[in-house]
RODO-2510 file (C-alpha; in nm, 4 decimals, decimal comma):
residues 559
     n   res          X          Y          Z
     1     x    11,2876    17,1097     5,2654
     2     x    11,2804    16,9156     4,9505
     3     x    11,1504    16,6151     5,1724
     4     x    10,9374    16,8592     5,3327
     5     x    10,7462    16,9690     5,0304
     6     x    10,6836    16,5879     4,8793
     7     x    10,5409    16,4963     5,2492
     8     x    10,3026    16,8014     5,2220
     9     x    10,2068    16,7214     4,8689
    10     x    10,1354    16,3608     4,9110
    11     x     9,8705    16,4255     5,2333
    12     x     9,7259    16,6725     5,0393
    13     x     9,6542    16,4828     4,7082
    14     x     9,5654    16,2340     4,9469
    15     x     9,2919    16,4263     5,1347
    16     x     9,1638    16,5761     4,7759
    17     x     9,1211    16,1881     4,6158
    18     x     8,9496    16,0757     4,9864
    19     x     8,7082    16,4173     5,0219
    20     x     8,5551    16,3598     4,6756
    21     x     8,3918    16,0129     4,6718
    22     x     8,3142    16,0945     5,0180
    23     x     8,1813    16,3762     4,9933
    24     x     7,9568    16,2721     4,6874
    25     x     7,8300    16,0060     4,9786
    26     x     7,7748    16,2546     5,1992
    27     x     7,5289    16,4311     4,9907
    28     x     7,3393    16,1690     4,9318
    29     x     7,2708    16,0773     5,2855
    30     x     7,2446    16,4612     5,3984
    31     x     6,9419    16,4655     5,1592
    32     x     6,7690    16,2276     5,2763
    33     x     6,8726    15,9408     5,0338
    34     x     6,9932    15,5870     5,1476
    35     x     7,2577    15,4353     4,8905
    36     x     7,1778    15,0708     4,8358
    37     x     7,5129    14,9315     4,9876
    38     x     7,4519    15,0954     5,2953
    39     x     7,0149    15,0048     5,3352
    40     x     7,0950    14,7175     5,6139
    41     x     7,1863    15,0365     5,8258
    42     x     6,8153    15,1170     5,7746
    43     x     6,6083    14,9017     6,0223
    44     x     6,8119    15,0761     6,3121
    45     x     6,7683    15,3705     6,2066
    46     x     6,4071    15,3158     6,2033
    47     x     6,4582    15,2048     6,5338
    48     x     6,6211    15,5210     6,6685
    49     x     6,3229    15,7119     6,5406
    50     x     6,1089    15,4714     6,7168
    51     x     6,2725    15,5064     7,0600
    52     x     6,2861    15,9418     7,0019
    53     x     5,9358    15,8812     6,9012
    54     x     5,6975    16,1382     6,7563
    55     x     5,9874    16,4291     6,7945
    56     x     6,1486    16,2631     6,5130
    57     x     5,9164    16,3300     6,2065
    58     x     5,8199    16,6423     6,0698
    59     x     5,9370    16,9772     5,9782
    60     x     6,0882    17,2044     6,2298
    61     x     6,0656    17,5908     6,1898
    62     x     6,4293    17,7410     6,2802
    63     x     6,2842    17,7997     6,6441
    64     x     6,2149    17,4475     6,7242
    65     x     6,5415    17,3565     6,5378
    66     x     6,7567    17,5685     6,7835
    67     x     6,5438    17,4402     7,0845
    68     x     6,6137    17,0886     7,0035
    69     x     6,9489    17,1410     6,9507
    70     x     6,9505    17,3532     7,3542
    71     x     6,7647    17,0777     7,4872
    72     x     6,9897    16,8086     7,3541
    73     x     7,2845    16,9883     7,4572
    74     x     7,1924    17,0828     7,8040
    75     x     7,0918    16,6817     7,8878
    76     x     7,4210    16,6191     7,7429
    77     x     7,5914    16,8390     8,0272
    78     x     7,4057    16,7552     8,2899
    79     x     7,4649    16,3653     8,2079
    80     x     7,8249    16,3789     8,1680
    81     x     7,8704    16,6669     8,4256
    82     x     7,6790    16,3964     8,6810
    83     x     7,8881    16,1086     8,5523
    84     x     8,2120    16,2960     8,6287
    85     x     8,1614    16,3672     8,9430
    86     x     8,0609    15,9900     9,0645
    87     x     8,2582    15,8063     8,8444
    88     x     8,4307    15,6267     9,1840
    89     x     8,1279    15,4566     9,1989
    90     x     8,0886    15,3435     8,8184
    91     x     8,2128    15,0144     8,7213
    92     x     8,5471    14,9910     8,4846
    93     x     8,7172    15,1875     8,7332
    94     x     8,9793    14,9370     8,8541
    95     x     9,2176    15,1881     8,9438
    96     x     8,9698    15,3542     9,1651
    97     x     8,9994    15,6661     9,0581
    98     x     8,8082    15,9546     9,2028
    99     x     8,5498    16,2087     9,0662
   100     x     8,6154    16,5356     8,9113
   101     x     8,6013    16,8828     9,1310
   102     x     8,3014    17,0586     9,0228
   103     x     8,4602    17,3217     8,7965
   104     x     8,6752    17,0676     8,6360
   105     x     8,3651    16,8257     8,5637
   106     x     8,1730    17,1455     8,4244
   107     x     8,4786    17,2453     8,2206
   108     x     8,5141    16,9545     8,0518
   109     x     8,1112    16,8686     7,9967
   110     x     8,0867    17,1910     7,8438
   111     x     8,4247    17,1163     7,6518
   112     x     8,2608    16,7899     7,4949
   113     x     7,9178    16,8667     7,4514
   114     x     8,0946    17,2216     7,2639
   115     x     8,3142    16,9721     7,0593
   116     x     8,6277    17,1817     7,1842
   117     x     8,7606    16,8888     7,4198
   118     x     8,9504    17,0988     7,5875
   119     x     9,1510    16,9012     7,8795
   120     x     9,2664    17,0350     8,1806
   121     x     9,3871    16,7158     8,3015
   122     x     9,5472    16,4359     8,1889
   123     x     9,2764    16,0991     8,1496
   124     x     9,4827    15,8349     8,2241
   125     x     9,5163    15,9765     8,5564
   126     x     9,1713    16,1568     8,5885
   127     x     8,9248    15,9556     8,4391
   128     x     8,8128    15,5962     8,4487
   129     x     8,7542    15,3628     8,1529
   130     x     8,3520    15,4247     8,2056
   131     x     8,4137    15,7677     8,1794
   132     x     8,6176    15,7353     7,8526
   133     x     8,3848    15,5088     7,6979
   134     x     8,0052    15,6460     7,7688
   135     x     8,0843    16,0039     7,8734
   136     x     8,3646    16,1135     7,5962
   137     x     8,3267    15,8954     7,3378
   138     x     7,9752    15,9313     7,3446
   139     x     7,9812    16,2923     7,3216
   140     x     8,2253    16,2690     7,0412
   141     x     7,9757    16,1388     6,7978
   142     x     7,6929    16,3734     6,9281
   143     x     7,8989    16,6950     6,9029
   144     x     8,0128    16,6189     6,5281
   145     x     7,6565    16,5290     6,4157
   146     x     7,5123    16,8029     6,5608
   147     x     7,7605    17,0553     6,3619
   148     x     7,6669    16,8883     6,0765
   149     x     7,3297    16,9067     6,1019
   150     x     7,3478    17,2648     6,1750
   151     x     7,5300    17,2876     5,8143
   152     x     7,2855    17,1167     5,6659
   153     x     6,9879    17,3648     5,8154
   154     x     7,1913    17,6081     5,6428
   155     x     7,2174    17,4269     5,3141
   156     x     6,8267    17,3941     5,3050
   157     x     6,7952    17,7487     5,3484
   158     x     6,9659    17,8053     5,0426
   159     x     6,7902    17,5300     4,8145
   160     x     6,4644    17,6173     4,9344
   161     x     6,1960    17,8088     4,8049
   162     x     5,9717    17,9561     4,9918
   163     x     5,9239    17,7369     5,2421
   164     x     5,8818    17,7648     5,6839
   165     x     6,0471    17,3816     5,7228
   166     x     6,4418    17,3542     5,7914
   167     x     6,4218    16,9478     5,8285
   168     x     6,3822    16,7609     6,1297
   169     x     6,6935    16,7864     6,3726
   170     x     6,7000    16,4369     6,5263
   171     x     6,6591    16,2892     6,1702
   172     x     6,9654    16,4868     6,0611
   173     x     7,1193    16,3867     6,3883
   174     x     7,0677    15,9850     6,3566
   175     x     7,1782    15,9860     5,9703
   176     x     7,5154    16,1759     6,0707
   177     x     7,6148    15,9089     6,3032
   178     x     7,4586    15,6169     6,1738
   179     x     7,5837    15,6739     5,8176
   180     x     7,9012    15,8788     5,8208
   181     x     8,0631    15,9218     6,1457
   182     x     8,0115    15,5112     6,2636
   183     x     8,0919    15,3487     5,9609
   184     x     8,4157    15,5799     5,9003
   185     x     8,4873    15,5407     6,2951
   186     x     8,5031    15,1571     6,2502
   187     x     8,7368    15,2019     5,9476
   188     x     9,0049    15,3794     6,1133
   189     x     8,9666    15,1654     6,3892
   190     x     9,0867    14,8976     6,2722
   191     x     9,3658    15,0917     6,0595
   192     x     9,5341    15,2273     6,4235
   193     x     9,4953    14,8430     6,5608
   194     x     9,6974    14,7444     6,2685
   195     x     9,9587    14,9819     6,3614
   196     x     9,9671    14,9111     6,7324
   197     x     9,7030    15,0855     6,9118
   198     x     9,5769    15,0012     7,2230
   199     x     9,2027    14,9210     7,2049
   200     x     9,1061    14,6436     7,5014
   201     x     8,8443    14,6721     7,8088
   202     x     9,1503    14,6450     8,0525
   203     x     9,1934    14,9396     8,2246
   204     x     9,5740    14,8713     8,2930
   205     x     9,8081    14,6043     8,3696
   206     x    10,0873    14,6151     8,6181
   207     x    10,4439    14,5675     8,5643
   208     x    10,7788    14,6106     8,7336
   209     x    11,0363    14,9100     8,6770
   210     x    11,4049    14,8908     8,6308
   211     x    11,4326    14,9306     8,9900
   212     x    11,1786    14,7151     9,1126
   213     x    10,9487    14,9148     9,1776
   214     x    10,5830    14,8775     9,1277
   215     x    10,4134    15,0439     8,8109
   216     x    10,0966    15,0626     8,6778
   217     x    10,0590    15,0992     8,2704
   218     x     9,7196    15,2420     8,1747
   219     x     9,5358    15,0804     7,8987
   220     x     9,2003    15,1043     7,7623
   221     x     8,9488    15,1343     7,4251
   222     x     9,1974    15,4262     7,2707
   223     x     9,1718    15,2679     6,9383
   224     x     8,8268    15,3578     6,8819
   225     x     8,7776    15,6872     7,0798
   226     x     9,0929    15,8349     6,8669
   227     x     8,9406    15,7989     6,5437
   228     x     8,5894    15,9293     6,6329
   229     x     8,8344    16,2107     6,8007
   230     x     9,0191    16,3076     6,4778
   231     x     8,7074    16,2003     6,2322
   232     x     8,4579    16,4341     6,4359
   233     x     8,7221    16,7599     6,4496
   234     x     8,6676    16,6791     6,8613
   235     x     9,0397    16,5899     6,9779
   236     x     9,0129    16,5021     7,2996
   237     x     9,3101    16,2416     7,3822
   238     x     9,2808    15,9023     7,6107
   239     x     9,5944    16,0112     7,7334
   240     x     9,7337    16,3664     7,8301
   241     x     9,9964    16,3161     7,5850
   242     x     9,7576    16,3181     7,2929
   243     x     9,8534    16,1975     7,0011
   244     x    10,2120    16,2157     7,0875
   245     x    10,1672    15,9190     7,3299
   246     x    10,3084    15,5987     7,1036
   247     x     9,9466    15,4056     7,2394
   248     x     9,7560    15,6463     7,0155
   249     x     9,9961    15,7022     6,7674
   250     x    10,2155    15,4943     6,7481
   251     x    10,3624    15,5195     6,3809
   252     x    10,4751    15,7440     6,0638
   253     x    10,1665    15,5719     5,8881
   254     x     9,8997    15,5663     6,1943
   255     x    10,0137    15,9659     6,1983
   256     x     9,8823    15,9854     5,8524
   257     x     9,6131    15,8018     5,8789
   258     x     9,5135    15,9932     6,2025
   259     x     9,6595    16,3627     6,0321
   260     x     9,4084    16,2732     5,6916
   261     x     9,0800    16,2160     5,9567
   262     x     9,1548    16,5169     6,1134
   263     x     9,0416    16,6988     5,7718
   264     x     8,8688    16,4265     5,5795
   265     x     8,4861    16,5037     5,6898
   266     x     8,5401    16,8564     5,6217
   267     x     8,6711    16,8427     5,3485
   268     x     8,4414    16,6714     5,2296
   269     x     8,1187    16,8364     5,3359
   270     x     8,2777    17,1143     5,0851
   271     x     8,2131    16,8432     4,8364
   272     x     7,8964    16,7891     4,9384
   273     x     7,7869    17,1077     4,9239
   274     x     7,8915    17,1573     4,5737
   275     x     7,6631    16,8447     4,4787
   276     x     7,4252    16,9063     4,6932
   277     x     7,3320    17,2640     4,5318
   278     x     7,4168    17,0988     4,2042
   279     x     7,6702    17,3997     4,1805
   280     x     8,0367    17,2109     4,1981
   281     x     8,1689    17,5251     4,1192
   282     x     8,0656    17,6737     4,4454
   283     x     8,2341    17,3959     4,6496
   284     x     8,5465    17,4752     4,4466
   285     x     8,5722    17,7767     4,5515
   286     x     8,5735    17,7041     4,9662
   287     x     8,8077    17,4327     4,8967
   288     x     9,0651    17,6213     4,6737
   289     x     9,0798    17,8947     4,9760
   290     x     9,1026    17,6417     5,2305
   291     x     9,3807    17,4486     5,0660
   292     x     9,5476    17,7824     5,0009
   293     x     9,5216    17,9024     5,3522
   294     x     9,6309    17,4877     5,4991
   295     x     9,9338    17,5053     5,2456
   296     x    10,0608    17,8392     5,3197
   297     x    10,0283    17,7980     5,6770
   298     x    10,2100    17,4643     5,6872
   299     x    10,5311    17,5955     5,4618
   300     x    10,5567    17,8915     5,7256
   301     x    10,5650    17,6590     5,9867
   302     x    10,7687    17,4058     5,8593
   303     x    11,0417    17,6702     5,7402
   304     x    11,0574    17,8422     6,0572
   305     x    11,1344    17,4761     6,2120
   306     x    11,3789    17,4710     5,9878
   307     x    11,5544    17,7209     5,9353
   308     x    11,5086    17,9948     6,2098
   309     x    11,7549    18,1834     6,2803
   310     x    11,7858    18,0256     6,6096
   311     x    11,8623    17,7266     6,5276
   312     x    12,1053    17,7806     6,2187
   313     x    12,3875    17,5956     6,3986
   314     x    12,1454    17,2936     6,3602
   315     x    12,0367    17,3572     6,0113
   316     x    11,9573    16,9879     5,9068
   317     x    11,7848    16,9256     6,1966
   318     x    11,6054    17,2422     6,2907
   319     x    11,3756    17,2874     6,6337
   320     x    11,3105    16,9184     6,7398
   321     x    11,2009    17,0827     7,0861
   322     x    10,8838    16,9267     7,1786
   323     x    10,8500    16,6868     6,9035
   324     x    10,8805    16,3314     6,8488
   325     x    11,1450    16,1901     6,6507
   326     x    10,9257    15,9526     6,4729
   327     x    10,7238    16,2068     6,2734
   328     x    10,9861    16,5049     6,2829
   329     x    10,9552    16,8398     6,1825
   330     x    10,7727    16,7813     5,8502
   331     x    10,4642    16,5800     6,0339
   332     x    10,4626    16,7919     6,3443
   333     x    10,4278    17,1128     6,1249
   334     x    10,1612    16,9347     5,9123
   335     x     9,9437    16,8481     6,2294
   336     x     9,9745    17,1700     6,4100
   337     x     9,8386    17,3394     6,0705
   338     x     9,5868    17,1095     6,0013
   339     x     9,4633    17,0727     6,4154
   340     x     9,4175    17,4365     6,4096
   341     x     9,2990    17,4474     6,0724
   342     x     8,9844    17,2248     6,1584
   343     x     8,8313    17,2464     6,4983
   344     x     9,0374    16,9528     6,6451
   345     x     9,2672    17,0301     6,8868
   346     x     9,4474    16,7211     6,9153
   347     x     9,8464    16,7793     6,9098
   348     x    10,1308    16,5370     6,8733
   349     x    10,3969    16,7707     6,9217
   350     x    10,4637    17,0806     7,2271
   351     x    10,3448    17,3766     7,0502
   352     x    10,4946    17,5759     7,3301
   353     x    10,8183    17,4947     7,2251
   354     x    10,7698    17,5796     6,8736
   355     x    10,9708    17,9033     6,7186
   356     x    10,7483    18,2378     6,7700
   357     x    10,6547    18,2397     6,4026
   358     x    10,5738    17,8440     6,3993
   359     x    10,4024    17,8735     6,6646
   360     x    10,1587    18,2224     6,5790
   361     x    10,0480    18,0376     6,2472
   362     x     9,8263    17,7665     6,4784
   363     x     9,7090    18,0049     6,7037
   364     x     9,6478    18,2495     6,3804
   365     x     9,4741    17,9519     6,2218
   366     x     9,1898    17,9795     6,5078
   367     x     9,1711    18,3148     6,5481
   368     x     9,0387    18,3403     6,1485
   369     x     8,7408    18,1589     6,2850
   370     x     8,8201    17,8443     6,2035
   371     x     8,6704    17,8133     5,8918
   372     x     8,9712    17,6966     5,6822
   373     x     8,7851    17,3343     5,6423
   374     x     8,6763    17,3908     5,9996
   375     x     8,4790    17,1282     6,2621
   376     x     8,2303    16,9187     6,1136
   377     x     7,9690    17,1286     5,9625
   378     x     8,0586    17,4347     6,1727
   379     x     8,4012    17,5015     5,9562
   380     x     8,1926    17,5303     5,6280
   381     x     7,9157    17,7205     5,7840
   382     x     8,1420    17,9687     5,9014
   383     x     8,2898    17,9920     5,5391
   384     x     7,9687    18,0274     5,4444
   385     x     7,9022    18,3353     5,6014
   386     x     8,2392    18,4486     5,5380
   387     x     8,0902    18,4319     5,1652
   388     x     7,7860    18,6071     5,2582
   389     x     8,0043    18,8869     5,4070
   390     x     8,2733    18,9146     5,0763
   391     x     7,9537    18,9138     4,8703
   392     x     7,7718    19,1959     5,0863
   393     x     8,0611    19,3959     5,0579
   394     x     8,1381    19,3527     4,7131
   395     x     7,7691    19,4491     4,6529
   396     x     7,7993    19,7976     4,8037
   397     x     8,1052    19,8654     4,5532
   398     x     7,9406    19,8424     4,2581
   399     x     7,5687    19,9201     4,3658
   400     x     7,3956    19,5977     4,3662
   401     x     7,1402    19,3910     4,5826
   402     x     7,3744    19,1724     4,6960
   403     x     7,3067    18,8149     4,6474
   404     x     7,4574    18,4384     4,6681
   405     x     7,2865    18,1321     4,4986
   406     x     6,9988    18,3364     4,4122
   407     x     6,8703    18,4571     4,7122
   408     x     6,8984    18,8237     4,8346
   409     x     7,1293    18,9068     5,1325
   410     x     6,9587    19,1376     5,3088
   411     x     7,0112    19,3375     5,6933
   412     x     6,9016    19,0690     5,8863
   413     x     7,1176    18,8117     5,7203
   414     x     7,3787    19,0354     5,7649
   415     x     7,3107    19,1028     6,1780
   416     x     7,2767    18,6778     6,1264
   417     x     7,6304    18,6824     5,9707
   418     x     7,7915    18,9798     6,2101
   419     x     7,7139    18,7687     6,5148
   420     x     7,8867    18,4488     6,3606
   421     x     8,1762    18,6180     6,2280
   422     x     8,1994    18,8891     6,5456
   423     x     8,1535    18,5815     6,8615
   424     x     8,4413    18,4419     6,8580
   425     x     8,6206    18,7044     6,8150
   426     x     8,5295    18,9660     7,0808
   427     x     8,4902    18,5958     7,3503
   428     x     8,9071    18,5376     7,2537
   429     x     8,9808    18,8904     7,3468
   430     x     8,7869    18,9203     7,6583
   431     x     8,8993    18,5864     7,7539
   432     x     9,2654    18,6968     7,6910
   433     x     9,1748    19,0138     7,8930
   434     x     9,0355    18,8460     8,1890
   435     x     9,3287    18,6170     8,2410
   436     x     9,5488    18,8467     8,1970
   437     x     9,4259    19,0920     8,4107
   438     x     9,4179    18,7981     8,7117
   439     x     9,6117    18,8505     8,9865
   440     x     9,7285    18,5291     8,9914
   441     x     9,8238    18,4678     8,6212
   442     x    10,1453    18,5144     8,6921
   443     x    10,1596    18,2061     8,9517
   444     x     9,9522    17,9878     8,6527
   445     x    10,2685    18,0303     8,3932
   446     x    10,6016    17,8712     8,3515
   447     x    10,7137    18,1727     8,1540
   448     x    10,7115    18,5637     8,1473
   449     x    10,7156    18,8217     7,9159
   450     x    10,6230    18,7918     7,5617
   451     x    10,6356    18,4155     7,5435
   452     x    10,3886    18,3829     7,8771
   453     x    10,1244    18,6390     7,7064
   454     x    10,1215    18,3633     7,3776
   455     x    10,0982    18,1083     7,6283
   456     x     9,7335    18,3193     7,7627
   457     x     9,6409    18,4758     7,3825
   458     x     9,6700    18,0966     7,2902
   459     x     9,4373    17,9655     7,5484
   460     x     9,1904    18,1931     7,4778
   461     x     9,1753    18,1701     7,1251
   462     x     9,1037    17,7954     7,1809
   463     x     8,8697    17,8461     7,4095
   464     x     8,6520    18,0854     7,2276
   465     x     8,6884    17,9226     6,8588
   466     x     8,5833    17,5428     6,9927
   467     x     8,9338    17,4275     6,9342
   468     x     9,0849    17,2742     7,2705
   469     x     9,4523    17,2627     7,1697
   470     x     9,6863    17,3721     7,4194
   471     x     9,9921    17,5905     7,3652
   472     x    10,1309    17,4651     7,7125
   473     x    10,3067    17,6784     7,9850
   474     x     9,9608    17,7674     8,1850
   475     x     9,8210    17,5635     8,4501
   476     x     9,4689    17,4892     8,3135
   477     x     9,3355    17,3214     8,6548
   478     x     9,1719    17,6396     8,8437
   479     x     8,8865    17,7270     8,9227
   480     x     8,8624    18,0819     8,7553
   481     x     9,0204    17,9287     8,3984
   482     x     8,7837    17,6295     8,3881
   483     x     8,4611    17,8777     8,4655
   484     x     8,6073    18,1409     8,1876
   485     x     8,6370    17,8257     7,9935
   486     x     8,2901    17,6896     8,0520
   487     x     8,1453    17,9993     7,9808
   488     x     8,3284    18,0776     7,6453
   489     x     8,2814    17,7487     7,5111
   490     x     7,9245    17,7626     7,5289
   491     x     7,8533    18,1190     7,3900
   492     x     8,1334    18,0608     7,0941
   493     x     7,9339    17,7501     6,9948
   494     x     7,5841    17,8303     7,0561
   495     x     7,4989    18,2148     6,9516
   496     x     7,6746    18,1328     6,6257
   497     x     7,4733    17,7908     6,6005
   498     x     7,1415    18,0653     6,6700
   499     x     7,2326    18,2955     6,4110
   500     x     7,2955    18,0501     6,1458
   501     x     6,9567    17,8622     6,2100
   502     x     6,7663    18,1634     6,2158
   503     x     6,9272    18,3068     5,9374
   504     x     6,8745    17,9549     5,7461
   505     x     6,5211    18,0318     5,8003
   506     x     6,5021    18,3187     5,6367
   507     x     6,6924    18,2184     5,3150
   508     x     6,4366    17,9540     5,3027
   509     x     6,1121    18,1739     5,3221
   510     x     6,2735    18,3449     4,9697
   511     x     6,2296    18,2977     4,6363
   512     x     6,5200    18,2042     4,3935
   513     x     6,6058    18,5083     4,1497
   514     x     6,7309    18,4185     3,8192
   515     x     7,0775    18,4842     3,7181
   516     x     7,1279    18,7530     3,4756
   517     x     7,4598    18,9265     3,3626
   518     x     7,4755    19,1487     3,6044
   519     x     7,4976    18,8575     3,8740
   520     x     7,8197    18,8689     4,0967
   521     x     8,0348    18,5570     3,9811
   522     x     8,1355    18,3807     4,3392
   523     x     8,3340    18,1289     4,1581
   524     x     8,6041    18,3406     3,9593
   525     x     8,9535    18,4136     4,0648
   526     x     8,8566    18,7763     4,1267
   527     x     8,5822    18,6592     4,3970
   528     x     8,8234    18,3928     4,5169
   529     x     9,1236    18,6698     4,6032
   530     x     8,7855    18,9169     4,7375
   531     x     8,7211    18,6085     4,9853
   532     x     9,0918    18,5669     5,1318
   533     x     9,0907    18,9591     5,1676
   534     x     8,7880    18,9970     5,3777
   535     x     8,9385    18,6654     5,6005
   536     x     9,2363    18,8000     5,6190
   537     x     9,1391    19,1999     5,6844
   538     x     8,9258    19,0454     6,0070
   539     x     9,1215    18,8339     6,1199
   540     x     9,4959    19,0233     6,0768
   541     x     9,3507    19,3358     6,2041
   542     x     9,1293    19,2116     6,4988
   543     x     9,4664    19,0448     6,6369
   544     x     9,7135    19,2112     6,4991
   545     x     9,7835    19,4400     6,8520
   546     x     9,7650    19,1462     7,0449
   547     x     9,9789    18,8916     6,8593
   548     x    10,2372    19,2255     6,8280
   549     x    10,2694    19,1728     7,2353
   550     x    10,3035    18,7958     7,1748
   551     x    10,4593    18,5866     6,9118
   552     x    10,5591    18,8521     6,6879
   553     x    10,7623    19,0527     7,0121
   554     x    10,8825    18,7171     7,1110
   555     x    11,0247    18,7281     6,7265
   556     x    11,2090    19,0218     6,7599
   557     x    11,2961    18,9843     7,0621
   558     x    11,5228    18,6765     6,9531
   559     x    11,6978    18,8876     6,6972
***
């Protein structure tokens, strides 16, 4: 464990030394400001705008915010939905692989455009190197920057006084990828070639088995679509193995590098926040709680890996079921934490074979909302509200307006914050419900009892909190599960998206009150241990019943 601990500390003091320069960047470029090393990205902006045309200047009220963001989204489906299903006839498809069913190519539009990438197939086999390149990678970059832009409506809404304008949306849009997620993208890019990575235009080459036999290794840009994968909290793999598969990870160090991107944005947007309200203090708040929760969270996994009671006859090995032997227990545990942590969903280990206690804290990890650092913009805007919530409450004790940065929280922010808090939660348990309650569940699982419910609880929590991760055990590939999936992913990302723009709007019609002594103190340690209450209350006693008939029975079961 000692070896353990020093791995954990390293990544991270790591992420904390990366997220602050970063996320002083970030500010700056969320604003509105252009750093001088980074003007020659300038002229194509300007030419993005140009090509958008006159949609791209101006102010946009919180109504034509939300539409932009609908209309951009539905394209989105419809293009990659289209390009799914006739991908046979696209070029780079050397293999000659065949288009998607219909639900599947809905399922996994939705699952992109949603930023939840969740696969229910494996792309090496299902999709062609077209596909990869302009329909996932693509929606990679547009996913993240539209969570961040979302985050930043919200930001304005705070700063603002008295003002109708939340920004302009395809502004917001263009600076997120041309500034943060490209430049980063090309960065680790070339960090996972050094280590091996495959990233060529060859779809495959062909090669000859141990027994003669005709084989066909697949090959493609994986390089590149793995780090905007891990930088934009998206974690859809090239291959079904993920980032298990040695082509996409293929070292200790490309697991780190890969492990940091999966929180490094994030992270650092809680950075940026702090500067950007000129309020650091604020910022340190979110990212003390988040690093509490990550920390916690990875020493439960990592000593149930360990040291369960199952595997005591192994004790200096522990449960290497389902993981590789390159990164080990230490590195698996860290990834499943931090996967589940932040909207990625990416694995490089079998969750499924995890111990019942390893394996509730990932699926626990989602089902708080994922707002422990969270996807790209939608992590800290679901803290955020989380905040508003803590601070509501806290204002009923003792008789108070209740109010955060200066502005009042008032019912409608509240019926704002209820529907981003309440979503995913009610979607994960009717999701878990409906499959359940299938009369062919049974037929979709490699395992019964209390282990074949986590295997359903887990799918649904994924589904419904935009994470994509897969415990394994259920057949993902029907037609009822990719429909239930289609339609969770979209109403877990978008009426939260809805609530927080409208809400935005109203912060920003407000004035700014002046702090006086009788201000509640949102940075203290007594408003810090308020915070992981209220995360915990909803989340522990929303799920407790059904994790009791999962994970935890499992547990006991054991004993």
């Amino acid at each position: 464990m000692n070896s353990t601990m020093i791995s954990g500390g390293v990544f991270l003091l790591t992420l904390l030394l990366l997220a602050i320069p970063l996320g002083k960047y970030i500010s700056e470029i969320l604003q509105g400001r252009t750093p001088r090393y980074v003007r020659f990205i300038q002229p194509i902006e300007k030419l993005v705008y140009k090509g958008i045309g006159n949609a791209a200047s101006g102010n946009m009220s919180a109504k034509k915010y939300f539409l932009s963001i609908v209309f951009l989204s539905f394209f989105s489906i419809i293009s990659l939905f289209l390009l799914l299903l006739t991908q046979q006839w696209l070029p780079l498809n050397s293999q000659a692989v065949s288009g998607m069913s219909v639900t599947l190519a809905l399922n996994t539009a939705v699952s992109f455009v949603t930023n939840t990438n969740w696969q229910a197939y494996a792309g090496e086999e299902a999709l062609s190197l077209f596909s990869q390149i302009f329909g996932l990678t693509v929606q990679n970059f547009l996913s993240a920057a539209v969570g961040m832009a979302v985050l930043c409506v919200l930001i304005r809404g705070f700063v603002q006084k008295k003002e109708k304008g939340l920004g302009n949306f395809w502004q917001d849009v263009t600076r997120g990828i041309l500034y943060i997620l490209l430049p980063l993208s090309l960065i680790v890019s070339l960090l996972l070639i050094s280590q091996g990575a495959v990233q060529t235009f060859s779809s495959g080459t062909a090669y000859e088995g141990l027994n003669g036999q005709s084989l066909w290794l697949p090959l493609g840009t994986v390089a590149s679509q793995v780090a905007i994968k891990q930088l934009g909290t998206n974690g859809g793999g090239f291959y079904g193995a993920n980032a298990a598969h040695p082509f996409e990870n293929p070292t200790v160090l490309s697991n780190f590098i890969e492990n940091i991107s999966i929180l490094l944005i994030p992270a650092a947007l809680i950075i940026a926040f702090g500067f950007w309200i000129k309020e650091w203090k604020q910022g340190r708040t979110i990212a003390i709680v988040s690093f509490l929760f990550l920390t916690v969270g990875f020493l439960v996994i990592a000593i149930n890996e360990f040291a369960s009671p199952d595997f005591l006859h192994v004790l200096t090995m522990g449960n290497m079921e389902g993981k590789e032997v390159r990164f080990g227990i230490d590195w698996s545990a860290l990834w499943a934490v931090s996967t589940t942590a932040a909207s990625n969903g990416s694995v490089n280990s079998m969750l499924d074979s995890f111990t019942p206690l390893g394996g509730l804290v990932p699926m626990f990890m989602m089902q708080l909302g994922e707002i422990i650092f969270g996807g790209i913009g939608s992590g800290l805007y679901g803290m955020l509200t989380f905040i508003l919530l803590t601070v509501f409450i806290a204002g009923l004790l003792v008789g108070r307006t209740p109010e955060y940065l200066g502005k009042k929280v008032e019912p409608f922010e509240m019926k704002m914050a209820s529907i981003v808090v309440l979503t995913p939660l009610l979607l994960t348990l009717f999701g878990a419900t409906a499959l359940v309650l299938h009369p062919a569940v049974f037929s979709w699982l490699t395992n019964q009892g209390a282990h074949g419910f986590s295997e359903v609880l887990y799918a649904a929590t994924s589904l419904a909190n935009n994470n994509g991760s897969a415990f394994g055990g259920l057949l993902a590939d029907t037609d009822f599960l990719n429909n239930l999936g289609s339609l969770l992913m979209l109403l877990s990302r978008f009426l939260p998206m809805a609530a927080v723009i409208f809400m935005a709007g109203s912060f920003s019609r407000k004035q700014q009150s002046a702090i006086s002594e009788g201000t509640l103190s949102t940075v203290n340690p007594v408003f810090v241990t308020m915070l992981v209450i209220v995360i915990l209350v909803v989340g522990a006693l929303s799920f407790l019943p059904a994790v009791a008939l999962g994970p935890i029975a499992e547990f006991f079961q054991n004993r």
